[in-house]
Residue, then its C-alpha position, 0 to 999 in steps of 0.5 A: x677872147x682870152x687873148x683880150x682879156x689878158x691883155x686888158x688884165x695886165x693893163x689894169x696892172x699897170x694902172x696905179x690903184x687908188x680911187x678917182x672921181x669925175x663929174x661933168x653935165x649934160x643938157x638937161x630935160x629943159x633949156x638951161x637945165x643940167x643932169x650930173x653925171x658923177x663916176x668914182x673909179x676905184x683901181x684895185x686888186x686887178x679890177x676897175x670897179x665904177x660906181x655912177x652914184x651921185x649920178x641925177x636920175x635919168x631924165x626923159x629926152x633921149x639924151x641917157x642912152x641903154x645901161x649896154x651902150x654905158x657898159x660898152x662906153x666904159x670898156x672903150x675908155x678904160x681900154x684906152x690907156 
């Protein structure tokens, strides 16, 4: 694990810092429907901080998954720079 973790930390060092924002949609509860998912990453200090507000309130189908499987979701974007 320490191994990983630094090389994660370098590679945020290698990341220009700053602040970047991203929105995109999904299928909503209904047909035509659209939920917002709105992301500003903010690079900085040797820390990758993501902020989803902005981001439509869950809706009920199944298309939202788990706050672990989002977490996990950003450490697989974010180590692929």
């Amino acid at each position: 694990m320490d191994f990983t973790e630094r090389r994660f930390a370098a590679a945020i060092k290698r990341l220009p810092p700053g602040t970047y924002v991203a929105e995109d949609c999904i299928d909503g509860d209904t047909e035509g429907a659209l939920a917002k998912i709105r992301v500003q990453l903010t690079i900085g200090n040797g820390k990758l901080e993501f902020d989803f507000t902005g981001t439509d309130p869950q809706i009920k189908s199944s298309r939202y998954f788990l706050n672990d499987a989002a977490t996990t979701e950003i450490y697989t974007v974010a180590q692929s720079f």
